[in-house]
C-alpha positions as CSV (number, residue, x, y, z in Angstrom):
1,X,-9.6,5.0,-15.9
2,X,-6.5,4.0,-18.5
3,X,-3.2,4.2,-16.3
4,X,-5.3,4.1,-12.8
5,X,-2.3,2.1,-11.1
6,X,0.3,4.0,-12.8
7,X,-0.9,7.4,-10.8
8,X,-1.7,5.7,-7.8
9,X,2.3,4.8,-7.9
10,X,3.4,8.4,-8.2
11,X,4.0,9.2,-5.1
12,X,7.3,11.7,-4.1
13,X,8.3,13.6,-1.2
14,X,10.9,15.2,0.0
15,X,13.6,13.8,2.9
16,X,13.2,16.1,6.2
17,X,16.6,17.3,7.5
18,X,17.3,19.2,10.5
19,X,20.0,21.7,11.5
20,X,21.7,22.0,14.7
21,X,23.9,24.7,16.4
22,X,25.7,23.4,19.0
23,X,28.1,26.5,19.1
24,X,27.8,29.8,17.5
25,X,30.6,32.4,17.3
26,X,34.0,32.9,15.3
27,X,34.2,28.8,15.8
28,X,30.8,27.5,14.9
29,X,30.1,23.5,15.1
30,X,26.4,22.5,13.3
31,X,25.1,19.3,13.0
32,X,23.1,18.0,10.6
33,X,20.7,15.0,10.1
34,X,18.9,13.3,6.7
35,X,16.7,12.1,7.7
36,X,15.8,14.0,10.7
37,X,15.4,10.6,12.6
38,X,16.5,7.6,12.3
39,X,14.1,5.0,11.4
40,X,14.4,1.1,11.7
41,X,16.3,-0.8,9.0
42,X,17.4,2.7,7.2
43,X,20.2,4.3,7.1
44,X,20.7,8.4,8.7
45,X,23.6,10.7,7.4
46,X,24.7,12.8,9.7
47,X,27.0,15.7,8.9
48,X,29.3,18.0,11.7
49,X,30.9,21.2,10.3
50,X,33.1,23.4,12.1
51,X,35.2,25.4,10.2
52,X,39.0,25.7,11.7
53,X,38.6,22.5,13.4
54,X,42.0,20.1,13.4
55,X,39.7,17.1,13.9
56,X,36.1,16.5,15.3
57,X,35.0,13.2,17.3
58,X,31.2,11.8,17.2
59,X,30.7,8.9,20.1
60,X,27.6,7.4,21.6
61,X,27.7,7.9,25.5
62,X,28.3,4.6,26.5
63,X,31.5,4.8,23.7
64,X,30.8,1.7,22.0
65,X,30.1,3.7,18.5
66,X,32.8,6.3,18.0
67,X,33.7,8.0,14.8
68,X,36.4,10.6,14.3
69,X,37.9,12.9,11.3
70,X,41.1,14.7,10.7
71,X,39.0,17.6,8.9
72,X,36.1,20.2,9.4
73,X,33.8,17.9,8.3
74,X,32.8,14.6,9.8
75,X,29.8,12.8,7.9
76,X,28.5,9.1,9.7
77,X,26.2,7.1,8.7
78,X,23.8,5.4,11.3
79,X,21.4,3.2,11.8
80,X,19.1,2.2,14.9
81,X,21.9,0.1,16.8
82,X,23.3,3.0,17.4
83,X,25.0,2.8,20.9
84,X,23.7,-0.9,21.1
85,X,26.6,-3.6,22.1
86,X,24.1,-6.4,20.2
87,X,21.7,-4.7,17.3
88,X,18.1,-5.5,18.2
89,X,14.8,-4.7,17.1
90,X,13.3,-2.7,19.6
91,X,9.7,-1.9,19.7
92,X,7.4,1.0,20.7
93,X,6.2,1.2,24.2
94,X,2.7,2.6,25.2
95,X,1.1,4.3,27.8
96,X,-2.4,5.2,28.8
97,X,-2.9,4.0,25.3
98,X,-0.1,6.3,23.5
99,X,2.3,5.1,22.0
100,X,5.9,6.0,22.7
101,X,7.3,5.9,19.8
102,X,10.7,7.9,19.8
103,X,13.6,6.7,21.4
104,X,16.6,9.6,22.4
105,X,20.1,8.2,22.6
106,X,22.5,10.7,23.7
107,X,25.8,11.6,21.9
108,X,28.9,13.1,22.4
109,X,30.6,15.8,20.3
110,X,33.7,17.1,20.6
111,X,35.5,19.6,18.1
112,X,39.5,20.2,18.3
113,X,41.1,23.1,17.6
114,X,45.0,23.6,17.9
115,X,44.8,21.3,20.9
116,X,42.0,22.6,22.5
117,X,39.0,20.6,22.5
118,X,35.3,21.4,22.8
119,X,32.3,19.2,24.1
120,X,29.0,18.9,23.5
121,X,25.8,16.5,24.3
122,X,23.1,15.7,21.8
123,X,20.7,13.4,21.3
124,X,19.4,11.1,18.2
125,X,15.9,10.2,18.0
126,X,15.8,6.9,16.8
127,X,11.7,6.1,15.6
128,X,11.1,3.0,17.1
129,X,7.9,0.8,15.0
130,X,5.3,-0.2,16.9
131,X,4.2,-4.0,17.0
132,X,0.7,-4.9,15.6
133,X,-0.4,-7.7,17.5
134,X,-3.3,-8.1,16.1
135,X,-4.7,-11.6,13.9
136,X,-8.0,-10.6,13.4
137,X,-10.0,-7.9,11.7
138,X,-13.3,-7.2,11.0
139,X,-14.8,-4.5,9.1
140,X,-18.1,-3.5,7.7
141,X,-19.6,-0.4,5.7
142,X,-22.2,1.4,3.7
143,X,-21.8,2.9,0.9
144,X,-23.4,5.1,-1.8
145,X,-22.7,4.3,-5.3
146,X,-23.2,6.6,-8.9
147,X,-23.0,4.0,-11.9
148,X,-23.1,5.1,-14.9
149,X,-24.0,1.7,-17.7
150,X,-24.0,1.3,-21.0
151,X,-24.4,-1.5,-24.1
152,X,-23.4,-0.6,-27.5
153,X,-23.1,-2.5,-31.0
154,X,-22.5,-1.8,-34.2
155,X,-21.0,1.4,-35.2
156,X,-21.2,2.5,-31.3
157,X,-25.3,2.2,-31.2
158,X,-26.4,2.5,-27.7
159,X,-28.9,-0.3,-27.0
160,X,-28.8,0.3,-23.3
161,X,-27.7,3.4,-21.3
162,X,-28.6,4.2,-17.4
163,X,-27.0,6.2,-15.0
164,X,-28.4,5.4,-10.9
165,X,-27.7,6.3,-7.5
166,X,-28.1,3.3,-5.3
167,X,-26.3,2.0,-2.0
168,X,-24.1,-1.0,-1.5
169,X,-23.4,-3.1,1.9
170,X,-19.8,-4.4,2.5
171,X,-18.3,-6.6,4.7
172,X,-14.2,-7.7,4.9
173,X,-12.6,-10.4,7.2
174,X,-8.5,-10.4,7.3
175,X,-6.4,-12.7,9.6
176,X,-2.6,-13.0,9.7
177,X,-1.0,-15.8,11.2
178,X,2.7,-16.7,10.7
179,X,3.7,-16.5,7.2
180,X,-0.1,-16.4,5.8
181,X,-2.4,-13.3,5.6
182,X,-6.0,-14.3,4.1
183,X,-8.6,-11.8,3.0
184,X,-12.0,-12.1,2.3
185,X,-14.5,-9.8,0.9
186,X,-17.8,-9.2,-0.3
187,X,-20.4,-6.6,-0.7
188,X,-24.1,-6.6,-1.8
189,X,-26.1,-4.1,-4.1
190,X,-29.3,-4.0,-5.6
191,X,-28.5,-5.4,-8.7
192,X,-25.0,-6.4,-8.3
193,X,-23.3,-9.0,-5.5
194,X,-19.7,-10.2,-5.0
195,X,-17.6,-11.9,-2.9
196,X,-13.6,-13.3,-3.3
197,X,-10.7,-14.2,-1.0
198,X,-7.2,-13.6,-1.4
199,X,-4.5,-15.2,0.4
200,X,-0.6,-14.9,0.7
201,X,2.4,-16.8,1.7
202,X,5.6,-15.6,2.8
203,X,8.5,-17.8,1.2
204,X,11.4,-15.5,2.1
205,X,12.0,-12.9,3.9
206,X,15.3,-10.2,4.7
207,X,16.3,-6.7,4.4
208,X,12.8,-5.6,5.3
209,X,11.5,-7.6,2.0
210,X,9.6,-10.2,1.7
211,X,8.7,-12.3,-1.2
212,X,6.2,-15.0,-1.7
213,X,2.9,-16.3,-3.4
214,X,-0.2,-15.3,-3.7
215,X,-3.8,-16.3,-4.6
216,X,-7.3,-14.8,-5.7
217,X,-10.5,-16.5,-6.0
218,X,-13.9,-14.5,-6.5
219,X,-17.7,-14.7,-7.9
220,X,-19.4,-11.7,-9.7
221,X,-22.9,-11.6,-10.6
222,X,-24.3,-8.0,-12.3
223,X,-28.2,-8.6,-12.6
224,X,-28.3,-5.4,-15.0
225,X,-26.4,-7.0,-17.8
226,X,-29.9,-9.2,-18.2
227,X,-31.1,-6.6,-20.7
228,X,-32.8,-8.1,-23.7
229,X,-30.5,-7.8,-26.2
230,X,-30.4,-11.2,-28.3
231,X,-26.9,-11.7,-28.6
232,X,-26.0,-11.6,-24.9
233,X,-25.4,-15.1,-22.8
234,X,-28.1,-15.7,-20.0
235,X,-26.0,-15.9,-17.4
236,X,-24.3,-13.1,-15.8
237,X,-22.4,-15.4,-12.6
238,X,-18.7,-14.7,-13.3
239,X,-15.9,-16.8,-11.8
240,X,-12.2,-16.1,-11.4
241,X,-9.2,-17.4,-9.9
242,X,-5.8,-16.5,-10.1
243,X,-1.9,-17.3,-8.8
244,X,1.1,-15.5,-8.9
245,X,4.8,-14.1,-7.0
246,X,4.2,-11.4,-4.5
247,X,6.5,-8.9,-2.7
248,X,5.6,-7.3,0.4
249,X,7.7,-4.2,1.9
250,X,6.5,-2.2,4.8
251,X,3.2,-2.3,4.5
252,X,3.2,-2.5,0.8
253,X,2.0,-5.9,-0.7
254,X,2.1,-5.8,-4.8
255,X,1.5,-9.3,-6.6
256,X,1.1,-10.4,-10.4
257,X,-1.4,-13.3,-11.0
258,X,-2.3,-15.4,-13.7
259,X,-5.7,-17.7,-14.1
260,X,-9.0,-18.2,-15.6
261,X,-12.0,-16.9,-15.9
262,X,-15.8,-18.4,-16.4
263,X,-19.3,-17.3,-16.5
264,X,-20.5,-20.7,-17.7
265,X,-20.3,-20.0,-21.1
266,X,-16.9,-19.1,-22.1
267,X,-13.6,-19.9,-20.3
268,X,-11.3,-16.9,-20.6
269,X,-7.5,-16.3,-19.1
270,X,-6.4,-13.8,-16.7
271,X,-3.7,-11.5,-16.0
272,X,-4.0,-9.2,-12.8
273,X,-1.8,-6.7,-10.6
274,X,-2.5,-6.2,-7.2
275,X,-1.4,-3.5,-5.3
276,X,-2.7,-2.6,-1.4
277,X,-0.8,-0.4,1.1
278,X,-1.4,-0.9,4.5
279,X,-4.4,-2.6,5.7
280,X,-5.7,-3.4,9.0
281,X,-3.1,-6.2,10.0
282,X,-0.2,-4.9,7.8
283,X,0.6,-1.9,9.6
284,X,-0.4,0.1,13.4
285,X,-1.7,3.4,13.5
286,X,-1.6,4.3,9.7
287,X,-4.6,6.4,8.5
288,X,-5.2,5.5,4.9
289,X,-5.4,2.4,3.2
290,X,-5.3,2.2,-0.3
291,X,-5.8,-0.7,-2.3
292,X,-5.5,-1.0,-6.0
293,X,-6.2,-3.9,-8.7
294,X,-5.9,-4.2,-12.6
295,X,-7.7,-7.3,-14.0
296,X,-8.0,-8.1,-17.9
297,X,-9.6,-11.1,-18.9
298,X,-9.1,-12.2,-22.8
299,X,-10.1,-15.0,-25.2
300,X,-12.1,-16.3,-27.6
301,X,-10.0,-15.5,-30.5
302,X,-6.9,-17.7,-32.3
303,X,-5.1,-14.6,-33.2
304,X,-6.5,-11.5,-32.0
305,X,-8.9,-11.7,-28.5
306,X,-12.2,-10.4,-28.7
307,X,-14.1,-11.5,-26.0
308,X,-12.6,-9.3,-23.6
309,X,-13.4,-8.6,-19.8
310,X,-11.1,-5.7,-18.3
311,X,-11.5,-4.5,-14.3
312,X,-9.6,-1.4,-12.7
313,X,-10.1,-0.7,-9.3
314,X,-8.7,1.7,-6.9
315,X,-10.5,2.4,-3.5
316,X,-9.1,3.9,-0.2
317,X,-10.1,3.7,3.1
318,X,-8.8,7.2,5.6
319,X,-9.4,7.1,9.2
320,X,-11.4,10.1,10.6
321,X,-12.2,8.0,14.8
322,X,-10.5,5.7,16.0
323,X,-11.7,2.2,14.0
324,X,-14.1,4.5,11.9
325,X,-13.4,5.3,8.5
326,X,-14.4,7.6,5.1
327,X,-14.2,4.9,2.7
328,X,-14.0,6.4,-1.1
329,X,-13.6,4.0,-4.4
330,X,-13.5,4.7,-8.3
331,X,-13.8,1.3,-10.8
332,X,-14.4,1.0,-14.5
333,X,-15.0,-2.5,-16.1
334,X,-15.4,-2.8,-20.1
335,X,-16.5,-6.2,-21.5
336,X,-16.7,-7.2,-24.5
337,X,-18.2,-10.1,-26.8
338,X,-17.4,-11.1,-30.3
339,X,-19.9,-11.7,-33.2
340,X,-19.5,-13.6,-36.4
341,X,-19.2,-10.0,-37.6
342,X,-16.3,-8.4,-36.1
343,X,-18.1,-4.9,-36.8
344,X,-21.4,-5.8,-34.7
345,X,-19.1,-7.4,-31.5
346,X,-21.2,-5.9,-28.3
347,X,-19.2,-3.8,-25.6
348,X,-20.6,-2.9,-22.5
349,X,-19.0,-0.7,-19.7
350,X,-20.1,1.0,-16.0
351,X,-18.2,3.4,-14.4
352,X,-18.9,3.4,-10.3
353,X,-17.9,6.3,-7.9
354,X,-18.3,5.2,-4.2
355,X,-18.3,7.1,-1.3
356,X,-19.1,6.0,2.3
357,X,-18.1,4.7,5.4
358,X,-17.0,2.0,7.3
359,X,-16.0,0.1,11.2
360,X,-13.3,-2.1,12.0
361,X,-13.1,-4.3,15.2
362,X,-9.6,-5.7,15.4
363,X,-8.6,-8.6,17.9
């Protein structure tokens, strides 16, 4: 599980470009798009060759955007206003419950050569986003779950090992209002329950970035730490709560938090990352949903922390109906607890793999 957020940020592909032929011959004109479309609040090279050419003219139709080169070569750069007297943020349409999502502005294209000129038409598909109306969402799922638990001491003695099948009931709330998007979770096993909120608050917003604050509260309780072991504390409620910036782009929401951390004993600090992409109110129409979290928990020490509770979390959610979903998850969580004896601190772990499904009703 060591650098489970780190993989999950990985992610490379490569930019589509197209090629055109408008004319073919001993005076060949191609155009060429990167991307192949041009998507709201980025940026579209396009690039028009035609070797020979004593200039070459690219204009929307309505000739408000017109760009022109002395050369063979004419490269522009454009956005979605293309051909728009005032830049707006258009959305996509839909239709018997499709979504129209590309809009084609036409273009005009003319190539010169020793005073003779050449036209031709062409259109730019401009992807247009589509607007999630939605404030509420409601989801809930079944899941079956292979843990695999364990309790060691001194010298890496197992005291307690078990590995189980068993199944797990979830349920998740969101709502997005405004600036604000709350989350609340919980889910219920046979010897393990949980339940948190996290909530977020736009502070500033521009360039298709936001940045604000965000919040995490949440109560644990694992019924299979209760093992007879002596030097374990009785009670196996945890409580955490946490605060920190957050930056949302596209979908993306990524926050660092800070806090504390009880289970009536000991009072520990917290330092979590928070990663989720998409989501049911953050984005229309996307088919996975990944969301990712690395907790770590530490205290009990002046110098050097032992009592130690660590938490990484990565589960994803991929649409297979419409509102139905696989829902897959991998977490490891190590504690530990210091003795007088640094040699005979205790350490317990559980590694769960989850696999499932779940429904979402949106509103």
């Amino acid at each position: 599980m060591a650098g489970l957020l780190a993989t999950t940020a990985a992610f490379g592909c490569a930019v589509p470009t197209t090629s055109t032929h408008l004319a073919t011959g001993p005076d060949p004109v191609e155009l060429t798009m990167t991307p192949s479309v041009v998507y709201t609040g980025q940026t579209t090279q396009v690039v028009i060759r035609s070797p020979g050419a004593d200039s070459i003219v690219f204009e929307s139709e309505n000739g408000l955007d017109r760009y022109w080169s002395a050369d063979t070569v004419l490269t522009v750069s454009l956005t979605a206003d293309f051909g728009d007297a005032v830049p707006e943020i258009r959305y996509a349409p839909t239709m018997n419950g499709q979504a129209l999502a590309y809009l084609n502005r036409p273009a005009r294209i003319a190539a010169c050569r020793q005073g003779r000129c050449r036209e031709f038409r062409h259109e730019i598909a401009i992807k247009l986003p589509e607007r999630n109306e939605r404030v509420v969402a409601v989801t809930a799922g079944w899941s079956s779950v292979f843990a695999r638990r364990s309790i060691r001491g001194a010298n890496r003695t197992v005291l307690f090992e078990d590995a189980l099948n068993s199944g797990v009931w979830s349920l998740q709330g969101e709502w997005s209002a405004g600036k604000w998007n709350g989350r609340v979770q919980g889910f219920l096993g046979a010897d393990d329950q949980g339940a948190w909120l996290d909530l977020s608050r736009v502070l500033k917003s521009g360039d298709g970035m936001s940045y604000g604050i965000a919040m995490h509260a949440g109560v644990t309780h694992n019924e299979w730490l209760d093992a007879d072991l002596g030097g374990l504390p009785a009670n196996r409620t945890a409580y955490r709560a946490g605060i920190g910036p957050s930056v949302m782009v596209k979908g993306i929401t990524a926050s660092s938090q800070f806090g504390i951390y009880t289970d009536g004993i000991e009072t520990l600090q917290i330092a979590s990352t928070r990663l989720s992409v998409n989501g049911n109110l953050t984005s229309v129409r996307h088919p996975v949903t990944v969301t990712a979290e690395k907790t770590f928990a530490f205290g009990g020490g002046a110098i050097v922390a032992r009592r130690r509770d660590a938490l990484e979390r990565l589960t994803a959610a991929v649409r297979v109906l419409d509102d139905l979903a696989l829902n897959v998850g991998l977490s490891s969580h190590r504690i530990a607890w210091p003795d007088e004896d640094p040699s005979e601190d205790l350490r317990a772990s559980e590694t769960r793999v989850i696999l499932g499904g779940q429904y979402s009703v949106t509103w």
